[in-house]
PyMOL Python script that loads the backbone (N, CA, C, O; Angstrom):
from pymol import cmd

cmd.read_pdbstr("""\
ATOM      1  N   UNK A   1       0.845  -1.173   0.000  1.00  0.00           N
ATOM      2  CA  UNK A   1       0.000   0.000   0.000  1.00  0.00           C
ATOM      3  C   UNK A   1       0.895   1.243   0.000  1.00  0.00           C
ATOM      4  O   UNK A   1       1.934   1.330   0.654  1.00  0.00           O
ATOM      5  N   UNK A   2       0.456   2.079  -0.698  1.00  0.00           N
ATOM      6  CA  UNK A   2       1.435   3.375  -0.966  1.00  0.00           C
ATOM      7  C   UNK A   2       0.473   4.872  -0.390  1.00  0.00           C
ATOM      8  O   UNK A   2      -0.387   5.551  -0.950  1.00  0.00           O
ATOM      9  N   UNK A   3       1.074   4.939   0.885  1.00  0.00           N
ATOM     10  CA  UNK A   3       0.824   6.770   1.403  1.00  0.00           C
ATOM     11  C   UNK A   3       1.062   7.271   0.783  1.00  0.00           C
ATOM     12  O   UNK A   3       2.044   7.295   0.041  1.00  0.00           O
ATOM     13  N   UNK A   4      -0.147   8.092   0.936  1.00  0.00           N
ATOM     14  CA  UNK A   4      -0.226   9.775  -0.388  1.00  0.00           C
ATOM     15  C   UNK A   4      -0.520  10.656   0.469  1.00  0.00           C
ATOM     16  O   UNK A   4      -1.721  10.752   0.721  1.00  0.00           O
ATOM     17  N   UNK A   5       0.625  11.768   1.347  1.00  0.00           N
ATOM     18  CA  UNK A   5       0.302  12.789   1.620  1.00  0.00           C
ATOM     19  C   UNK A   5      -0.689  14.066   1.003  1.00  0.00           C
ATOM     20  O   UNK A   5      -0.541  14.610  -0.091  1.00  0.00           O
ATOM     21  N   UNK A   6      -1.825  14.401   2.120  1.00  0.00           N
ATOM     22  CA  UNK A   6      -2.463  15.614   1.313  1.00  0.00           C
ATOM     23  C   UNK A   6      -2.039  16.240   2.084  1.00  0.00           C
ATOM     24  O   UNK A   6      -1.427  15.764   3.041  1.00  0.00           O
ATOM     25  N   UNK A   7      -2.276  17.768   1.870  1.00  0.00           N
ATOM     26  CA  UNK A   7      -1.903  18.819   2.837  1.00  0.00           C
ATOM     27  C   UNK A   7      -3.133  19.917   3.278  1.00  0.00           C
ATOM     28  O   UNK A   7      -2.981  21.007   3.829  1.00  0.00           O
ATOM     29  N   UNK A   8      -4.326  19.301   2.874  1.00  0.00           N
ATOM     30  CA  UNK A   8      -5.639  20.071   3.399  1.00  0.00           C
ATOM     31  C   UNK A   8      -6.696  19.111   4.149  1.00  0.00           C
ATOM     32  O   UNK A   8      -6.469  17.901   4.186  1.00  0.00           O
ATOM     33  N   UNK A   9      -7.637  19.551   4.637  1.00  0.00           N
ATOM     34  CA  UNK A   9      -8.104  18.450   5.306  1.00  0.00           C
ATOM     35  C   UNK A   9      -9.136  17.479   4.473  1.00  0.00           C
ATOM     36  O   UNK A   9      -9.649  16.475   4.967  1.00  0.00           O
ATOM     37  N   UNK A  10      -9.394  18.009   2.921  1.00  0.00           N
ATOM     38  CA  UNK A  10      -9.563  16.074   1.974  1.00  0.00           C
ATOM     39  C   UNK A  10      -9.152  17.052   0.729  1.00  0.00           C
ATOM     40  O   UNK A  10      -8.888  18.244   0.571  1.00  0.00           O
ATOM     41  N   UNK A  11      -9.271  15.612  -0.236  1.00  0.00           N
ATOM     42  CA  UNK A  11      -8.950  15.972  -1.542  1.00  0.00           C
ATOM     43  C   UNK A  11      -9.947  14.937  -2.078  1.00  0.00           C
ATOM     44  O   UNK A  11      -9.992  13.751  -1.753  1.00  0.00           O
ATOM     45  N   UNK A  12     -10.937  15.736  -3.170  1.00  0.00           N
ATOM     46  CA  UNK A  12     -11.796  14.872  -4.155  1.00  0.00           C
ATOM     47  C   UNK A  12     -11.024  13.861  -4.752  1.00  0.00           C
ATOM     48  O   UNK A  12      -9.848  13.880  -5.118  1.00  0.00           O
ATOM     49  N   UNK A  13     -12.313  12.519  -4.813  1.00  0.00           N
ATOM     50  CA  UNK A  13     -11.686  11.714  -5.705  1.00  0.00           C
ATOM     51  C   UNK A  13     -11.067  11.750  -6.513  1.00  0.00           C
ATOM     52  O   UNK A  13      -9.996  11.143  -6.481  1.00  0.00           O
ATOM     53  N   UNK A  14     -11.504  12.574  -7.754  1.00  0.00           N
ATOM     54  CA  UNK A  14     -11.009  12.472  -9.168  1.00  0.00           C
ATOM     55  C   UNK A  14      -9.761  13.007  -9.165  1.00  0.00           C
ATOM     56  O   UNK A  14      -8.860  12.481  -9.818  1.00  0.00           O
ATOM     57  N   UNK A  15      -9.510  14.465  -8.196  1.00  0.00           N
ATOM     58  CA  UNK A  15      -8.322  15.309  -8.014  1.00  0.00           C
ATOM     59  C   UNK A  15      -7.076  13.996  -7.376  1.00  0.00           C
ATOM     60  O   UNK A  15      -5.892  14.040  -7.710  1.00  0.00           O
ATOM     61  N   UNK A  16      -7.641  12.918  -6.448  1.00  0.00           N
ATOM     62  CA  UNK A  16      -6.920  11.700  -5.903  1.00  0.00           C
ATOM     63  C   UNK A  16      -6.289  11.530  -6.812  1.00  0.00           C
ATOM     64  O   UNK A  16      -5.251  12.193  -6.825  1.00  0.00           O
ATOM     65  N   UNK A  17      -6.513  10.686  -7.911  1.00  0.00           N
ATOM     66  CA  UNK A  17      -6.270   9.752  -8.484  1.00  0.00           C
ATOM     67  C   UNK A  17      -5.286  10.439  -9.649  1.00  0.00           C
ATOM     68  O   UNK A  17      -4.483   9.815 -10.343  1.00  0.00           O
ATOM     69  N   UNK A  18      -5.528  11.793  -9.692  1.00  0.00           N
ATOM     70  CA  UNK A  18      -4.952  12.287 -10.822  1.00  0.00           C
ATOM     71  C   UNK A  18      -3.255  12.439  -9.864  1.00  0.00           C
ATOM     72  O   UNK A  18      -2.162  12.006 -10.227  1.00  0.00           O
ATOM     73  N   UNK A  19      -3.573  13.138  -8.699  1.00  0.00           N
ATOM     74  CA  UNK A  19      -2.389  13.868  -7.746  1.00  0.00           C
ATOM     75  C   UNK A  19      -1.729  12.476  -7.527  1.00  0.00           C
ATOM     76  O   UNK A  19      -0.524  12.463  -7.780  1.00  0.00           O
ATOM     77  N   UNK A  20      -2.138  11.593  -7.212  1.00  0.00           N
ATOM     78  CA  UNK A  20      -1.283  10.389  -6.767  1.00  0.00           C
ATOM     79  C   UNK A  20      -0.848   9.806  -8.302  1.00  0.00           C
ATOM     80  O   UNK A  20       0.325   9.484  -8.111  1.00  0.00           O
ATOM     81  N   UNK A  21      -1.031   9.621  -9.145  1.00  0.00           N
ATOM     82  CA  UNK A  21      -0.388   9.265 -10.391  1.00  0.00           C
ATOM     83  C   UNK A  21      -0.965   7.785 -11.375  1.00  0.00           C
ATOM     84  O   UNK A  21      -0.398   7.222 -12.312  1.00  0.00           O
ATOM     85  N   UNK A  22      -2.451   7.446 -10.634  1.00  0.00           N
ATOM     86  CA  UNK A  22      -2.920   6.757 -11.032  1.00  0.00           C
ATOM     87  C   UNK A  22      -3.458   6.622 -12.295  1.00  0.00           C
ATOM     88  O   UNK A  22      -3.588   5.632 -13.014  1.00  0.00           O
ATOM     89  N   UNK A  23      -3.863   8.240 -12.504  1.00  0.00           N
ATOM     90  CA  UNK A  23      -4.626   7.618 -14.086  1.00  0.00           C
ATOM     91  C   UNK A  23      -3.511   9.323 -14.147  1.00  0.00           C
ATOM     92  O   UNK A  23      -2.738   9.778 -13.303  1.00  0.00           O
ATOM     93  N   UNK A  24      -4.036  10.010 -15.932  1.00  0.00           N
ATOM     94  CA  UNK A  24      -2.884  10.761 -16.334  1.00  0.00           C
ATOM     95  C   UNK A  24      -3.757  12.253 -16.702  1.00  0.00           C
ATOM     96  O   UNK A  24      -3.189  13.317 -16.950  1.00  0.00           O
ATOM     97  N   UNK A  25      -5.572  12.016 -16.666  1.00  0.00           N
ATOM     98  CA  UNK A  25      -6.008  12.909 -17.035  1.00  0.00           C
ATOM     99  C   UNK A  25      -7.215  13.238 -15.700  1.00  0.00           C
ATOM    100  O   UNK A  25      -7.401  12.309 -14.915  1.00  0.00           O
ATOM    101  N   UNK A  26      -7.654  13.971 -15.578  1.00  0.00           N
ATOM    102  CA  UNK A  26      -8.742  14.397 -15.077  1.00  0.00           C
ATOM    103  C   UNK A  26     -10.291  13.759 -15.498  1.00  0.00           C
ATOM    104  O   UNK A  26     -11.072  13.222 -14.713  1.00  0.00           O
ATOM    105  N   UNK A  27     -10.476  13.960 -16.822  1.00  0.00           N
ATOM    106  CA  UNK A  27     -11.040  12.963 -17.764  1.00  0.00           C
ATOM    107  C   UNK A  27     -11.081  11.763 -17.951  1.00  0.00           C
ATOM    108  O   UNK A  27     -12.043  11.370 -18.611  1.00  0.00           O
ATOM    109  N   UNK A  28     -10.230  10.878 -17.531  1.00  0.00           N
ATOM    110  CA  UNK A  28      -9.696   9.487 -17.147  1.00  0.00           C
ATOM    111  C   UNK A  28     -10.388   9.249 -16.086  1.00  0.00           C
ATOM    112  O   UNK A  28     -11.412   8.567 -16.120  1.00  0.00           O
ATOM    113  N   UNK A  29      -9.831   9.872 -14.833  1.00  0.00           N
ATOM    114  CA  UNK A  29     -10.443   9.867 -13.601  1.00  0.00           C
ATOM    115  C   UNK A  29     -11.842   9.626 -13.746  1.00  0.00           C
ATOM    116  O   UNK A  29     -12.450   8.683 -13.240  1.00  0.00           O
ATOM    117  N   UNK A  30     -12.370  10.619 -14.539  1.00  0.00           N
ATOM    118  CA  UNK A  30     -13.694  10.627 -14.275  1.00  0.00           C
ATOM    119  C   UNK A  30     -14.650   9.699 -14.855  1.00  0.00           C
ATOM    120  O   UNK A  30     -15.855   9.532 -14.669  1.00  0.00           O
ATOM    121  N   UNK A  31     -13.722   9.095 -15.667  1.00  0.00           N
ATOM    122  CA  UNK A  31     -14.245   7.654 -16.506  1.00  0.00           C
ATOM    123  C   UNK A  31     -14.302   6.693 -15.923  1.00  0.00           C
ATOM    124  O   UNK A  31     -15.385   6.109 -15.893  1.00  0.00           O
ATOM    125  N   UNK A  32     -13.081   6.106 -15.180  1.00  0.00           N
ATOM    126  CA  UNK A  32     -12.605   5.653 -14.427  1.00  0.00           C
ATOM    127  C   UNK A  32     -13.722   4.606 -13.072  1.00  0.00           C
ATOM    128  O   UNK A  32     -14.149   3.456 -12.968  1.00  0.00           O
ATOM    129  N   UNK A  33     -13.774   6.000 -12.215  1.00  0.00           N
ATOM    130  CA  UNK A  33     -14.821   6.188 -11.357  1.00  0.00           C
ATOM    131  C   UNK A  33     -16.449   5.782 -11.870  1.00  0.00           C
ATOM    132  O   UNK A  33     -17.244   4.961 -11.414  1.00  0.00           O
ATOM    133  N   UNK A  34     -16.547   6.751 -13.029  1.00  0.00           N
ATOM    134  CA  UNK A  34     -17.967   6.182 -13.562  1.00  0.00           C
ATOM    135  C   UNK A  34     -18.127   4.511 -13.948  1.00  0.00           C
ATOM    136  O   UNK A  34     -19.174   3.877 -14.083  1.00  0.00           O
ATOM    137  N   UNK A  35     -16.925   4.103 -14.055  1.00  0.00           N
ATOM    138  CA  UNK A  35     -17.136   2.351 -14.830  1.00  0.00           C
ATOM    139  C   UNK A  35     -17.189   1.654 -13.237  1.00  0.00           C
ATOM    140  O   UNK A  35     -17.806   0.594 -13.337  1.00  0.00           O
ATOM    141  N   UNK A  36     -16.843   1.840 -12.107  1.00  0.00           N
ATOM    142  CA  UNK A  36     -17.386   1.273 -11.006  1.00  0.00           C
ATOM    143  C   UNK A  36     -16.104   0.598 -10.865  1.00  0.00           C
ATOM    144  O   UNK A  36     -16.167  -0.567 -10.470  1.00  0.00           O
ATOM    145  N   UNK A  37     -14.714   1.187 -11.156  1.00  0.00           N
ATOM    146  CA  UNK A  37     -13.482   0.514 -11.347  1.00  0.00           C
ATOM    147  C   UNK A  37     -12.401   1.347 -10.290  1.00  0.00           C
ATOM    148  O   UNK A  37     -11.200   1.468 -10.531  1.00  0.00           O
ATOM    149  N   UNK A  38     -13.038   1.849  -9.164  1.00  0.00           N
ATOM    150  CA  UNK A  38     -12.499   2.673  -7.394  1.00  0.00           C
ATOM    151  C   UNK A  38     -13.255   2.238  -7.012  1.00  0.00           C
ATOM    152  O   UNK A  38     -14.404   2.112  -7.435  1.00  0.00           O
ATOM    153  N   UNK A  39     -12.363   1.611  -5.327  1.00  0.00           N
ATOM    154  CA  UNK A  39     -13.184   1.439  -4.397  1.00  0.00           C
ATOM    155  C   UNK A  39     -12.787   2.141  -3.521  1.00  0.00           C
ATOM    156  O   UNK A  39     -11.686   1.874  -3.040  1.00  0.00           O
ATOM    157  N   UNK A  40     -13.383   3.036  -3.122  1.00  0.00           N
ATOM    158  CA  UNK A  40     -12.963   3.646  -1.350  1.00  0.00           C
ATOM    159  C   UNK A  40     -13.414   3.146  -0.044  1.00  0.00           C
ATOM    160  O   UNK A  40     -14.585   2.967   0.293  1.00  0.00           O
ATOM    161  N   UNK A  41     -12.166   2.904   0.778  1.00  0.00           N
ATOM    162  CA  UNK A  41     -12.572   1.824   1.778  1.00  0.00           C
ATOM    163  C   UNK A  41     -13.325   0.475   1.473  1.00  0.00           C
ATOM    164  O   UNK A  41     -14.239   0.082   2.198  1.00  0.00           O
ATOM    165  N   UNK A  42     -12.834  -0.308   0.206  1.00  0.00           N
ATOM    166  CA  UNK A  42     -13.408  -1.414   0.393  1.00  0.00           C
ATOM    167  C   UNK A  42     -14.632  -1.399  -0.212  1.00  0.00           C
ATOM    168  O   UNK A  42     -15.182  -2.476  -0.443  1.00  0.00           O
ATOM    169  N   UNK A  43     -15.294  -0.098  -0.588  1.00  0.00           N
ATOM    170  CA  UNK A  43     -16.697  -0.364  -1.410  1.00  0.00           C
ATOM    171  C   UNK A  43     -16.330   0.555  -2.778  1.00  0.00           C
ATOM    172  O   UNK A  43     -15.443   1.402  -2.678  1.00  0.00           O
ATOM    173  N   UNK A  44     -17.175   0.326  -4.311  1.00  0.00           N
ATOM    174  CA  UNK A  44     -17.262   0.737  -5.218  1.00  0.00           C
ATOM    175  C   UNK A  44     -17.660   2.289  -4.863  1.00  0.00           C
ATOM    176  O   UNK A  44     -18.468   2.508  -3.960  1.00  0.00           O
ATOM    177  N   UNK A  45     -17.086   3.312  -5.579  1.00  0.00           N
ATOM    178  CA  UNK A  45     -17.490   4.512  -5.347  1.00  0.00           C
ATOM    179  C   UNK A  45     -17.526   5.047  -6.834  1.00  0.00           C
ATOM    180  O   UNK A  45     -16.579   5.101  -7.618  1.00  0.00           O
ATOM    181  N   UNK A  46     -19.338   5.575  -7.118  1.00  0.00           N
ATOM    182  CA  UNK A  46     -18.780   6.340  -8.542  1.00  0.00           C
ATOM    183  C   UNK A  46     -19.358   7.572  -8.310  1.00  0.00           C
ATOM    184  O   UNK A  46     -20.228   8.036  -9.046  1.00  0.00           O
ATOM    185  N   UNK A  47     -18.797   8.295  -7.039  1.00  0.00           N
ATOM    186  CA  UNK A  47     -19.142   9.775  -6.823  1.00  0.00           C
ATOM    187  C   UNK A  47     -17.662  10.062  -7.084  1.00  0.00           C
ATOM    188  O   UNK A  47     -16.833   9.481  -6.383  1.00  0.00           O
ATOM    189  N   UNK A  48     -17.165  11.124  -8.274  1.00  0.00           N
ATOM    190  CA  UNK A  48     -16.177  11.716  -8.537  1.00  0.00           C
ATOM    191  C   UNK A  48     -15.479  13.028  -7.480  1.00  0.00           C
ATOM    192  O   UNK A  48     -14.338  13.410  -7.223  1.00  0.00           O
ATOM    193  N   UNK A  49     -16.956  13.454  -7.043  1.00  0.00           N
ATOM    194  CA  UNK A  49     -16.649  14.473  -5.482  1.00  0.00           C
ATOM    195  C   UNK A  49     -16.845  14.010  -4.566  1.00  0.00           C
ATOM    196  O   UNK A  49     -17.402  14.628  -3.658  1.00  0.00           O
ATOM    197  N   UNK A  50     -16.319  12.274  -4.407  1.00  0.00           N
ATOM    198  CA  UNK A  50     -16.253  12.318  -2.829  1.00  0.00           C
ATOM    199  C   UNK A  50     -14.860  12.445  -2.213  1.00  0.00           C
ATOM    200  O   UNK A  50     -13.820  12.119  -2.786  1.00  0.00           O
ATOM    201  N   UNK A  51     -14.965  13.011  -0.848  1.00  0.00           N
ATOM    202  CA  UNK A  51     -14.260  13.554  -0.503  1.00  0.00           C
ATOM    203  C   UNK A  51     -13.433  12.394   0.671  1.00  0.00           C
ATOM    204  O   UNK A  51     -13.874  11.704   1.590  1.00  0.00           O
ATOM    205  N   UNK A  52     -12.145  12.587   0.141  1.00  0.00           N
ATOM    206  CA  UNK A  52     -10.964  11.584   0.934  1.00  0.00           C
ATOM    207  C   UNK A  52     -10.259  12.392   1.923  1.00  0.00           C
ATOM    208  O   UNK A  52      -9.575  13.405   1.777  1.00  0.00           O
ATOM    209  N   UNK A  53     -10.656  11.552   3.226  1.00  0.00           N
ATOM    210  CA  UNK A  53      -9.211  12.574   4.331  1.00  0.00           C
ATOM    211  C   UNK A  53      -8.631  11.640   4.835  1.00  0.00           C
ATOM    212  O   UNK A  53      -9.014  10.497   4.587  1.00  0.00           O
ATOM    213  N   UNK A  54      -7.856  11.811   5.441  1.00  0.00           N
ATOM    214  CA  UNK A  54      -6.565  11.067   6.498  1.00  0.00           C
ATOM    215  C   UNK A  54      -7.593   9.771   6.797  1.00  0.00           C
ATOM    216  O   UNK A  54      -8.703   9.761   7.331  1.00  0.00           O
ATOM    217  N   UNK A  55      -6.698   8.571   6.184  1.00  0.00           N
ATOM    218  CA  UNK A  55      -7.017   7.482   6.774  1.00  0.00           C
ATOM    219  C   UNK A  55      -7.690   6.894   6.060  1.00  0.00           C
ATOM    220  O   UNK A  55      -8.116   5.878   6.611  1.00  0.00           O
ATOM    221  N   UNK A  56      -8.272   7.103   4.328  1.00  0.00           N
ATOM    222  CA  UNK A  56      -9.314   6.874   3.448  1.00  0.00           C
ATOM    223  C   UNK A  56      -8.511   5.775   3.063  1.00  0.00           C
ATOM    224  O   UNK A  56      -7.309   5.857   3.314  1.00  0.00           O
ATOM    225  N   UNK A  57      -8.882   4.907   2.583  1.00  0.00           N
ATOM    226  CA  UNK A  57      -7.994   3.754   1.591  1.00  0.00           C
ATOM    227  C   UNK A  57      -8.449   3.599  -0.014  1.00  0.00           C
ATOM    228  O   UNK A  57      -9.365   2.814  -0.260  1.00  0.00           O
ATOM    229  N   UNK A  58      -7.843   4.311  -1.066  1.00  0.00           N
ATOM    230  CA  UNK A  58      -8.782   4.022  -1.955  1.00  0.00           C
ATOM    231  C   UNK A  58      -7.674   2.724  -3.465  1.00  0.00           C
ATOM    232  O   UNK A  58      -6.547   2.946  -3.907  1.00  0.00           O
ATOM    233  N   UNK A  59      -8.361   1.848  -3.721  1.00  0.00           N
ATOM    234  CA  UNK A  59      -8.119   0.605  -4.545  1.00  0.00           C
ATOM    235  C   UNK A  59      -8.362   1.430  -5.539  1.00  0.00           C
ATOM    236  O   UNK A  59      -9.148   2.372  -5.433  1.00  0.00           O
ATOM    237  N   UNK A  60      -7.557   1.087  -6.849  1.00  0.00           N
ATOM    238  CA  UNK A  60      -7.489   0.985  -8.426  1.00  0.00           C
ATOM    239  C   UNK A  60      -6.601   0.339  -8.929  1.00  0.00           C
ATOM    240  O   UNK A  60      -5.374   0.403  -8.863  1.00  0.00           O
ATOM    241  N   UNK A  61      -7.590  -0.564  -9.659  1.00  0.00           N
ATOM    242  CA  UNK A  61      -6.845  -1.704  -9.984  1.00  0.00           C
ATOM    243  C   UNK A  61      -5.767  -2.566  -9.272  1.00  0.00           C
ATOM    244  O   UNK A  61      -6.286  -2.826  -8.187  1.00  0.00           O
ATOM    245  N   UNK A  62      -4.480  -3.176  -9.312  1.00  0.00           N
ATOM    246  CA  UNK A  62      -3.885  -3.611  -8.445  1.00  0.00           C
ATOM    247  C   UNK A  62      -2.890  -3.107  -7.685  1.00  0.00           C
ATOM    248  O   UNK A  62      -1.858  -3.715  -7.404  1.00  0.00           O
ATOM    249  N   UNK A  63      -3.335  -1.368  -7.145  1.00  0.00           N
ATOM    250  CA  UNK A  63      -3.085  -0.753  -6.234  1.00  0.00           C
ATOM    251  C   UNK A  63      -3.871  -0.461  -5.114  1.00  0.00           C
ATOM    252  O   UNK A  63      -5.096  -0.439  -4.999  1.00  0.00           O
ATOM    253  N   UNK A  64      -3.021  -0.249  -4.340  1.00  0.00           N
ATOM    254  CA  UNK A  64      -4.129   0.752  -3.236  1.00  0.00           C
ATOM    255  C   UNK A  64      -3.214   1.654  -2.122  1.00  0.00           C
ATOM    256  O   UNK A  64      -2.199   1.428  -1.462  1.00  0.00           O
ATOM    257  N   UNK A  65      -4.091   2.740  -2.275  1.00  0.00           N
ATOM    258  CA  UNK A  65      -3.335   4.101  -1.770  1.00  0.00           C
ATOM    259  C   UNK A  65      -3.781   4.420  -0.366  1.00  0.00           C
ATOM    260  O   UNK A  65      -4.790   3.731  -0.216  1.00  0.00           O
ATOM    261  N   UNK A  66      -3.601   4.985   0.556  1.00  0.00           N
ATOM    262  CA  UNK A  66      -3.748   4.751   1.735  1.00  0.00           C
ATOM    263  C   UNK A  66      -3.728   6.619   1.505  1.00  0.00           C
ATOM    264  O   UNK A  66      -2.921   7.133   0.731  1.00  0.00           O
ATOM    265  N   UNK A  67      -4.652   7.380   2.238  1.00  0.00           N
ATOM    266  CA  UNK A  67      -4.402   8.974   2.404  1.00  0.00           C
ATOM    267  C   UNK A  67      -4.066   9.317   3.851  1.00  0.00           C
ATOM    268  O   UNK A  67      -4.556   8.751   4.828  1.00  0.00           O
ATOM    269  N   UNK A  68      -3.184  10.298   3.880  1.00  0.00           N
ATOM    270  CA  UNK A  68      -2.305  10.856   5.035  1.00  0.00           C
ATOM    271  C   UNK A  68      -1.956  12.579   4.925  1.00  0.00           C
ATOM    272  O   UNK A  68      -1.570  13.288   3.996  1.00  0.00           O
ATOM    273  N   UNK A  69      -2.342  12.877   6.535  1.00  0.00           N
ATOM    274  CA  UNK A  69      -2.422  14.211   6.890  1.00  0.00           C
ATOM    275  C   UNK A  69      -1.134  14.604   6.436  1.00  0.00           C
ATOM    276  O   UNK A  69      -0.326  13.943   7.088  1.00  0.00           O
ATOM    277  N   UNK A  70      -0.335  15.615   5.362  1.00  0.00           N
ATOM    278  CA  UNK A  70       0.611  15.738   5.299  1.00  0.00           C
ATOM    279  C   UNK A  70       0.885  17.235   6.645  1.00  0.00           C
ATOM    280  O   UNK A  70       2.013  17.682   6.850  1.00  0.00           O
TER     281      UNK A  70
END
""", "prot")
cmd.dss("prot")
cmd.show_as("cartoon", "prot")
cmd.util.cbc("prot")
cmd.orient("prot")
C-alpha cells in the first residue's frame, strides 16, 4: 500500500487519483470512477466528489493508496 500525503483536510476523488499518479487525465479519472473501477474503503465509489481525508484507503486496480495528513 502506498501513502499519499495531502496537505488540506480532503482531496476529491477524481483530483486523488490524478495527484497520486494513477490515471494521467482528469477525464480518465472521471471515466474511471464512472465504470465502477475505485473502491474507497473497500466499497465501489462512482461519486467523482467524494471527498478523501486522512485514513481513506482508496483501490485501483492492483493498487491501493492509503491517504495521510501531510
Amino acid at each position: 500500500m502506498t501513502e499519499i500525503e495531502i496537505y488540506s483536510d480532503f482531496i476529491k476523488l477524481d483530483a486523488f487519483l490524478k495527484y497520486c499518479g494513477a490515471v494521467g487525465t482528469g477525464g480518465e479519472a472521471k471515466l474511471r470512477i464512472a465504470d465502477g473501477e475505485v473502491l474507497v474503503n473497500g466499497e465501489v465509489c462512482t461519486q467523482r466528489g467524494k471527498k478523501l481525508r486522512a485514513g481513506d484507503t482508496v483501490f485501483f486496480g492492483p493498487e491501493a493508496y492509503c491517504v495521510k495528513q501531510g
